[in-house]
Backbone as a printed PyTorch tensor [residue, N CA C, xyz], in Angstrom:
tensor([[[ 26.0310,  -4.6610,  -1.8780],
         [ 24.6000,  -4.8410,  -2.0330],
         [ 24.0690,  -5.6890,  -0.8800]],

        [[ 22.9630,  -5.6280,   0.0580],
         [ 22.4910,  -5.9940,   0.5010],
         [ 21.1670,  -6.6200,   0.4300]],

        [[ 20.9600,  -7.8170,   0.2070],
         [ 20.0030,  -9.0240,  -0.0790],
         [ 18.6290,  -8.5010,   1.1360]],

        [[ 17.7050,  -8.1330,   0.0890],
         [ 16.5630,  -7.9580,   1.2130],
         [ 15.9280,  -9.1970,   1.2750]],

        [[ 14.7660,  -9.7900,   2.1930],
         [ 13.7300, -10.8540,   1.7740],
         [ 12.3880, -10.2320,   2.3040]],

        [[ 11.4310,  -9.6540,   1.5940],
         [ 10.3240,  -9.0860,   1.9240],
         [  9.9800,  -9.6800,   2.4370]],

        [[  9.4250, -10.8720,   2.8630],
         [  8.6560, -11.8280,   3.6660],
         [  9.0350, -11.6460,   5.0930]],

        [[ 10.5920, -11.2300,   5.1930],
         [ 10.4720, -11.1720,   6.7010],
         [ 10.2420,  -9.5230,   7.1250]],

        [[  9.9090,  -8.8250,   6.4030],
         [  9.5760,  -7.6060,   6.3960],
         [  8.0410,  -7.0580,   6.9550]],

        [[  7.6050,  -6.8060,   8.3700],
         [  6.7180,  -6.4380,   8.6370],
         [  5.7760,  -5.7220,   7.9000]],

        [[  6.4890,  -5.0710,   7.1700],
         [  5.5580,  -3.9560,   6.8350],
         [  5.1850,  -4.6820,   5.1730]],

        [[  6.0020,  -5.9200,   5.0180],
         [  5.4680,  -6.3800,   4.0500],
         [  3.6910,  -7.8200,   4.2760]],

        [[  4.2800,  -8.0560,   5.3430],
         [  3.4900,  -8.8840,   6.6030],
         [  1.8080,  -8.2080,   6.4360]],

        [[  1.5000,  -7.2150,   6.8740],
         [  0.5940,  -6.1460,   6.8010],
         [  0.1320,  -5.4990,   5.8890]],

        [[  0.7600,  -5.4310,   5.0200],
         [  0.1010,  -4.5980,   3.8570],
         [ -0.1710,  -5.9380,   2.8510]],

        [[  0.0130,  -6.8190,   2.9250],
         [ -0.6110,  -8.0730,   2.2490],
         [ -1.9620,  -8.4800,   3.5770]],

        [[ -2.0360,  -8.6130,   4.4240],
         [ -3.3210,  -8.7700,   5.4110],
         [ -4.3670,  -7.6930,   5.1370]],

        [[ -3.8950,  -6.3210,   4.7460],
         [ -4.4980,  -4.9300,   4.6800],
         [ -4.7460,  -4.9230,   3.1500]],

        [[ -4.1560,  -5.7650,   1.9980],
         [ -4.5130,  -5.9040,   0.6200],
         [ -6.4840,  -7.0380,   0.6060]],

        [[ -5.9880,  -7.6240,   1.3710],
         [ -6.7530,  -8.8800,   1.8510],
         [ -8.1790,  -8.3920,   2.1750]],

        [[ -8.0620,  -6.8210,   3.5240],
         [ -9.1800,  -6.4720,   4.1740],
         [-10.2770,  -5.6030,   3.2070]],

        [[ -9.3750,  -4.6890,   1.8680],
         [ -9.4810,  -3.9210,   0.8960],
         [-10.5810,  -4.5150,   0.0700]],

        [[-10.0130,  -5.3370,  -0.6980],
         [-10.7080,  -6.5880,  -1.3410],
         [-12.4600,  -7.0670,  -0.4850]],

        [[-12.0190,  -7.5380,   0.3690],
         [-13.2620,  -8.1540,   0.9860],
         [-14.3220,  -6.5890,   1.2940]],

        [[-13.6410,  -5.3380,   1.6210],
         [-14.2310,  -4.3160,   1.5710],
         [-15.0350,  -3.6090,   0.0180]],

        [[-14.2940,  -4.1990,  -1.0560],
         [-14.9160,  -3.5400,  -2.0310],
         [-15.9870,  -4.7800,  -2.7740]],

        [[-16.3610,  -5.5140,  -1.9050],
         [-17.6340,  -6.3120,  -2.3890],
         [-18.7860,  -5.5420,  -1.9030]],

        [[-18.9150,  -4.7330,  -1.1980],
         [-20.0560,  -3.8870,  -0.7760],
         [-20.2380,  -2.7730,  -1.7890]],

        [[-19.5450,  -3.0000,  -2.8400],
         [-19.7980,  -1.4030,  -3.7610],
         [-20.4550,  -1.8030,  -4.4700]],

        [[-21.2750,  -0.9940,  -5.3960],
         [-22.6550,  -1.8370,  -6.3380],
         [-21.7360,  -2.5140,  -7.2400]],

        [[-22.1050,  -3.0070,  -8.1070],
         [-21.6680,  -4.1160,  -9.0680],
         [-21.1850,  -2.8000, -10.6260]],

        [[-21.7830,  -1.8400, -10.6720],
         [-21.6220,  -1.1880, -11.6990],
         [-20.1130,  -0.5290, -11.4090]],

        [[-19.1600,  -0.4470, -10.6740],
         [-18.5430,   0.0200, -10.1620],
         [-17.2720,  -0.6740, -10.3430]],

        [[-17.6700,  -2.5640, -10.7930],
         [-16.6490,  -3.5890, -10.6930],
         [-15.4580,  -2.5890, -11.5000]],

        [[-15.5700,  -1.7050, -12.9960],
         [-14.5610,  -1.5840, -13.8530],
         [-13.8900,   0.3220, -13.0640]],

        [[-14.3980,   0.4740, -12.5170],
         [-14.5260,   1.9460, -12.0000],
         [-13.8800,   1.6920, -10.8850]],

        [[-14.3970,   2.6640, -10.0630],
         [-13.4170,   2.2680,  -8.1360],
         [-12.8560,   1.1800,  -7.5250]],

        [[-13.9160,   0.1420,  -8.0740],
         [-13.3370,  -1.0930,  -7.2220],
         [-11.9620,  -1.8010,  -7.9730]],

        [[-12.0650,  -1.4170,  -9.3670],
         [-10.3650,  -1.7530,  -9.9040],
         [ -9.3190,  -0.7930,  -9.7420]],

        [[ -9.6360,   0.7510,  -9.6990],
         [ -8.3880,   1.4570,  -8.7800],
         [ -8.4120,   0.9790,  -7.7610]],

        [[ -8.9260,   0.5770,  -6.4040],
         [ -9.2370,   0.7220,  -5.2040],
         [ -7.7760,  -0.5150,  -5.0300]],

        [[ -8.6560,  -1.7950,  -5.7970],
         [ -8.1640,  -2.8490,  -6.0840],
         [ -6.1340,  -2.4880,  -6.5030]],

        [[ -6.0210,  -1.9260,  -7.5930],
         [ -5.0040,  -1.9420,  -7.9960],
         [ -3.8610,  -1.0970,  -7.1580]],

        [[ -4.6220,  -0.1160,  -6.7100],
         [ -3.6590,   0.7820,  -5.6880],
         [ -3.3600,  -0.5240,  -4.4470]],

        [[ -4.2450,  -0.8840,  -4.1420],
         [ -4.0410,  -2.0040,  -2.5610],
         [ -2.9710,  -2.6860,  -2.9240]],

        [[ -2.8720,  -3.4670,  -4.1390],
         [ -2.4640,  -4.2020,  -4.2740],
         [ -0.6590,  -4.2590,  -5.0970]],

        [[ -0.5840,  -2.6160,  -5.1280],
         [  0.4600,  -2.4520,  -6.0910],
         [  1.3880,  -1.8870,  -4.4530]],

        [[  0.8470,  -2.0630,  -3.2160],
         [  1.7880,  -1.5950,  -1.6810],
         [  2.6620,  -2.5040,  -1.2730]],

        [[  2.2410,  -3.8680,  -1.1590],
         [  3.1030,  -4.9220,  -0.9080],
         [  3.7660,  -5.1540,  -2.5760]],

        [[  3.1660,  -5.3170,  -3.2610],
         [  3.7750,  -6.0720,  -4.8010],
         [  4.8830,  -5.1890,  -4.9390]],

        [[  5.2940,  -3.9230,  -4.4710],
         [  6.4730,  -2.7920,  -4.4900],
         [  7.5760,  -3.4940,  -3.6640]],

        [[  6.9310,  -3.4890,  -2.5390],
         [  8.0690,  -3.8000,  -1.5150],
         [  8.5900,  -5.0250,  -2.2410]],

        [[  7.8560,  -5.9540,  -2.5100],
         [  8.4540,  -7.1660,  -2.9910],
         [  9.3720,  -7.3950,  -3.9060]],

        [[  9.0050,  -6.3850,  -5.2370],
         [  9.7390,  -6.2600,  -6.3180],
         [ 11.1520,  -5.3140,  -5.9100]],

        [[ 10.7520,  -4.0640,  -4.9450],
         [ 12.4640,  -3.5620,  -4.7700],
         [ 12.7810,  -4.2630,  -4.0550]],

        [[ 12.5310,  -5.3220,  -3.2020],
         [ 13.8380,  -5.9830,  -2.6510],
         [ 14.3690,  -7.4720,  -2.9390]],

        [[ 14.0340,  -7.3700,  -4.4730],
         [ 14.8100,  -8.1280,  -5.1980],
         [ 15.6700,  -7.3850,  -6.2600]],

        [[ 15.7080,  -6.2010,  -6.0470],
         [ 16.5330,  -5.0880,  -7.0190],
         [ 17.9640,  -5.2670,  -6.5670]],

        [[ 18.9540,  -5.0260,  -7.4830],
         [ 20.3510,  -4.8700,  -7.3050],
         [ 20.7220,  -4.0770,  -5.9410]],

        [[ 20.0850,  -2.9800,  -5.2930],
         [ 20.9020,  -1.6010,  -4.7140],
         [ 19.8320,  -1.3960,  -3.9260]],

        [[ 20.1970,  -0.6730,  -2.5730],
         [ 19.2280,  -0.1750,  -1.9210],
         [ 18.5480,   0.9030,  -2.3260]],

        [[ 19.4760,   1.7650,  -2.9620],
         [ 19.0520,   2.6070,  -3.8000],
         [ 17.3640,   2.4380,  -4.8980]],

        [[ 17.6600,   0.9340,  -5.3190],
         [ 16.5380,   0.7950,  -6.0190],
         [ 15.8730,   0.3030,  -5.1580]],

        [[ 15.9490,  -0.2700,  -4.2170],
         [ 14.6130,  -0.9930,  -3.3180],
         [ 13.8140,   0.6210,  -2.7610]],

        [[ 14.8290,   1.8360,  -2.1390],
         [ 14.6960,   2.7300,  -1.6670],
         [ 13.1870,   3.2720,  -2.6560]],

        [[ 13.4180,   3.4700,  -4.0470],
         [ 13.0120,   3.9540,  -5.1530],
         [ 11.2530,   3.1180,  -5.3880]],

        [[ 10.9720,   1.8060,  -5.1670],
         [ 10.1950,   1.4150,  -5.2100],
         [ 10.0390,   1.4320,  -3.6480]],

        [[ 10.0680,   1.6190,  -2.4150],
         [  9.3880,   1.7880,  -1.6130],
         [  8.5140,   3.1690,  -1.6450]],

        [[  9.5780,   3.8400,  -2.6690],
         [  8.3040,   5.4850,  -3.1550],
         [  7.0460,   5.1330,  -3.4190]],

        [[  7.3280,   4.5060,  -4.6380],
         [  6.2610,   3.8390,  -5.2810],
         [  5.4030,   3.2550,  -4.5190]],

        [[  5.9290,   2.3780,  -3.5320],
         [  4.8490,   1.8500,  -2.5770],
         [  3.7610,   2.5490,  -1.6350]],

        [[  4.6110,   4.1750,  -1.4320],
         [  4.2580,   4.6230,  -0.3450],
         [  3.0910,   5.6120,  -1.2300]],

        [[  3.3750,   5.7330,  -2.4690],
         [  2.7230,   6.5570,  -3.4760],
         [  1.4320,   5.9160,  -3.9130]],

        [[  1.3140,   4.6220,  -3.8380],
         [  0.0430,   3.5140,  -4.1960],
         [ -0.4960,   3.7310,  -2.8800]],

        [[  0.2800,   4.2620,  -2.0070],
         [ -0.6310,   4.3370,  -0.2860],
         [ -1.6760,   5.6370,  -0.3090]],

        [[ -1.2140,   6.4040,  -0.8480],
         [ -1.5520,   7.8440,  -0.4640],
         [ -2.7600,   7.6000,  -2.2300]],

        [[ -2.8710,   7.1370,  -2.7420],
         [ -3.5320,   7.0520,  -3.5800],
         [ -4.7530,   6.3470,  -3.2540]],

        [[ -4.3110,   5.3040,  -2.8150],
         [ -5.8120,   4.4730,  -2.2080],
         [ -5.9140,   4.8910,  -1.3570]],

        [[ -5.5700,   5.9860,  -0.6340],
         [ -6.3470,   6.3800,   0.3840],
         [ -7.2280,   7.7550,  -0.1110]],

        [[ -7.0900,   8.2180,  -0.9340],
         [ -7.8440,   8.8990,  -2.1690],
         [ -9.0460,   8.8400,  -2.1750]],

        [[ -8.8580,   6.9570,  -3.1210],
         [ -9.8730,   6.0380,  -3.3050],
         [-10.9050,   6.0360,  -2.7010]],

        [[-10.2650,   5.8370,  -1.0700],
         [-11.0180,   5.1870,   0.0650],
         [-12.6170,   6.3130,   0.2220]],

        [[-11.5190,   7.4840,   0.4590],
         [-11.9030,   8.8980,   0.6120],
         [-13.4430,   8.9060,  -0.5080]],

        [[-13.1250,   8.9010,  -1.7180],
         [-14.1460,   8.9820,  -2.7070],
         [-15.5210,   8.1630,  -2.4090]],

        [[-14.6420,   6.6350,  -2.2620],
         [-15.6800,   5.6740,  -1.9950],
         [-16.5510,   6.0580,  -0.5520]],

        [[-16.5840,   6.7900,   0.4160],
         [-16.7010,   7.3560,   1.5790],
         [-18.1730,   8.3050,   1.3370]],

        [[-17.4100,   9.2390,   0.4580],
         [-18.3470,  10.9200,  -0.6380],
         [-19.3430,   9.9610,  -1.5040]],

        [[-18.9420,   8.7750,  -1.7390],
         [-19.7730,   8.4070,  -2.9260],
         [-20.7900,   7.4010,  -2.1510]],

        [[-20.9350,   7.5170,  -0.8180],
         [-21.5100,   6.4610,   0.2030],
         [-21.6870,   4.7680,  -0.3780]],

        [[-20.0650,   4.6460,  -0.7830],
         [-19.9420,   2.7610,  -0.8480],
         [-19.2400,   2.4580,   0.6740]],

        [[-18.6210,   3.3840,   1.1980],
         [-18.2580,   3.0430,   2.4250],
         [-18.9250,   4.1310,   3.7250]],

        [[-18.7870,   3.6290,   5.0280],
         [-19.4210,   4.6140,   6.0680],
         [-17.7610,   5.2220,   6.5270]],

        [[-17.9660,   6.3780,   7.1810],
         [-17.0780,   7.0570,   7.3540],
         [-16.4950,   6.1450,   8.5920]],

        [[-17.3590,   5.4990,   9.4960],
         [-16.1230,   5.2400,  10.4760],
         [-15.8070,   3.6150,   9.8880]],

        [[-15.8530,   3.1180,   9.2460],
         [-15.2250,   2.2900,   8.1810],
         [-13.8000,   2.4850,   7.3170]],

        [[-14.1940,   3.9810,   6.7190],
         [-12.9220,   4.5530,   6.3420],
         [-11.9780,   5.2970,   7.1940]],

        [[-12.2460,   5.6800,   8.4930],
         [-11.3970,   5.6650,   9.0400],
         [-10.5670,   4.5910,  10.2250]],

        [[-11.4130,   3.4490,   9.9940],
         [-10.4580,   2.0750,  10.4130],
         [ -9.6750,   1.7010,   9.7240]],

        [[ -9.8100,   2.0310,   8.3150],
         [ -8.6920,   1.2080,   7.2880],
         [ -7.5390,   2.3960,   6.9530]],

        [[ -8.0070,   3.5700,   7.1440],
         [ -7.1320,   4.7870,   6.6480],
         [ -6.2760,   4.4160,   8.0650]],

        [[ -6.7170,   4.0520,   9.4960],
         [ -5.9720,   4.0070,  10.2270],
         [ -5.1680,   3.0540,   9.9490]],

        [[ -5.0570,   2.3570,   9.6910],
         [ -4.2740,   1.3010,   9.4140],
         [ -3.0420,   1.1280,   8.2910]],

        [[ -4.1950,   1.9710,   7.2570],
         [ -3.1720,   2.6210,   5.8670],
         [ -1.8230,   3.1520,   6.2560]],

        [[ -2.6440,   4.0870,   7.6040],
         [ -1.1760,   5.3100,   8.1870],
         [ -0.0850,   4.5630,   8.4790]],

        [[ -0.4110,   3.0880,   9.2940],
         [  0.2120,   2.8290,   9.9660],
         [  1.2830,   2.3530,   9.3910]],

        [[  0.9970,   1.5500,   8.1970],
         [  1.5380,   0.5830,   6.8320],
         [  2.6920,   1.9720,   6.0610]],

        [[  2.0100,   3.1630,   5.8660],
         [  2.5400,   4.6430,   5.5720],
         [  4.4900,   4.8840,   6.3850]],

        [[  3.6400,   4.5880,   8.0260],
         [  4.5630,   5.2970,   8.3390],
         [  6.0690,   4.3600,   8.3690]],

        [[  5.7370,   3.1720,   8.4020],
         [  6.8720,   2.2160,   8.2770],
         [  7.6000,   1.8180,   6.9920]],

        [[  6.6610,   2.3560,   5.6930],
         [  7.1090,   2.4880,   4.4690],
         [  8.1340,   3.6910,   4.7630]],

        [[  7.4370,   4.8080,   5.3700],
         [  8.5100,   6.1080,   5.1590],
         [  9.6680,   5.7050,   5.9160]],

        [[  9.2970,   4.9250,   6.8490],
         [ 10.9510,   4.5740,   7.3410],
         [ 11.7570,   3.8550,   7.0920]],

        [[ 11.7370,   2.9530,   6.4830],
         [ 12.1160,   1.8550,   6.0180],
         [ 12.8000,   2.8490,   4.3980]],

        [[ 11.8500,   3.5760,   3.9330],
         [ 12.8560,   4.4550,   2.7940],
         [ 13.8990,   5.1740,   2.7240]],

        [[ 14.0490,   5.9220,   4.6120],
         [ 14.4110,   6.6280,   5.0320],
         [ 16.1590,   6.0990,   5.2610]],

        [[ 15.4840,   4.3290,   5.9040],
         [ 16.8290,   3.3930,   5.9990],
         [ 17.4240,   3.0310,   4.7640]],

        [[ 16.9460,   3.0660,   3.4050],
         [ 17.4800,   2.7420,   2.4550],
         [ 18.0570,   3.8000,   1.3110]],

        [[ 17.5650,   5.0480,   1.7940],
         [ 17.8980,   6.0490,   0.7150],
         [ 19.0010,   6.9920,   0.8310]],

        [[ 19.2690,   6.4040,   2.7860],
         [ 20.6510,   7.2550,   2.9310],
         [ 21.6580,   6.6360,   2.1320]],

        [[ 23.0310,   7.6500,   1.8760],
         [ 24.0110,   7.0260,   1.2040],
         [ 25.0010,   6.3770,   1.5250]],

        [[ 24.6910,   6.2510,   3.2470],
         [ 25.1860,   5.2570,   3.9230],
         [ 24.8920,   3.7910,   3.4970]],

        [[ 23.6440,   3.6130,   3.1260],
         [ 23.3070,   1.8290,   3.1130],
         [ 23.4130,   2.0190,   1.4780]],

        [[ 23.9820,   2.8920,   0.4840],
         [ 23.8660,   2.5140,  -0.9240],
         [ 25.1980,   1.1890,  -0.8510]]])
């Protein structure tokens, strides 16, 4: 078994700064909205890092592997969100595509980082 520590984990680094930018972004949505979008919006952001964190205190890479799904699955969801909030004009489009850029970026280092843990080399 190999001892992860998310903290020194970039991609854990970033997607807590990018939980941070989310948040301060969904104060611009009307107020009727607090129990609606802005708590998915909210809960997806915030369930990207809280993944990484929780699998790499798991027994197996295998399970850290398993919740980096999860992580990468809360990604592609709030970016959904983002999308809606966009159609539903709480956000401007080149707004959502600064943070979707950024989403990707958080995306693509999740997929690799799964990629390093799900072979059956590092189980």
């Amino acid at each position: 078994m190999e001892t992860h520590n998310f903290r020194n984990l970039k991609v854990w680094q970033l997607s807590v700064d990018f939980v941070t930018s989310v948040y301060l972004l969904t104060t611009q949505f009307p107020n009727e909205e607090k129990f609606g979008l802005i708590s998915q919006i909210k809960r997806s952001a915030i369930s990207i890092p809280s993944n990484i964190a929780e699998g790499s205190g798991r027994g197996s890479n295998k399970e850290f592997a398993r919740f980096l799904s999860i992580s990468l699955a809360s990604s592609y969801e709030l970016e959904t969100q983002l999308i809606v909030a966009n159609r539903l004009n709480f956000l401007t489009e080149t707004i959502v595509l600064e943070i979707t850029q950024r989403l990707h970026e958080i995306q693509k280092m999740i997929f690799s980082l799964h990629k390093k843990f799900e072979s059956p080399i590092s189980s």
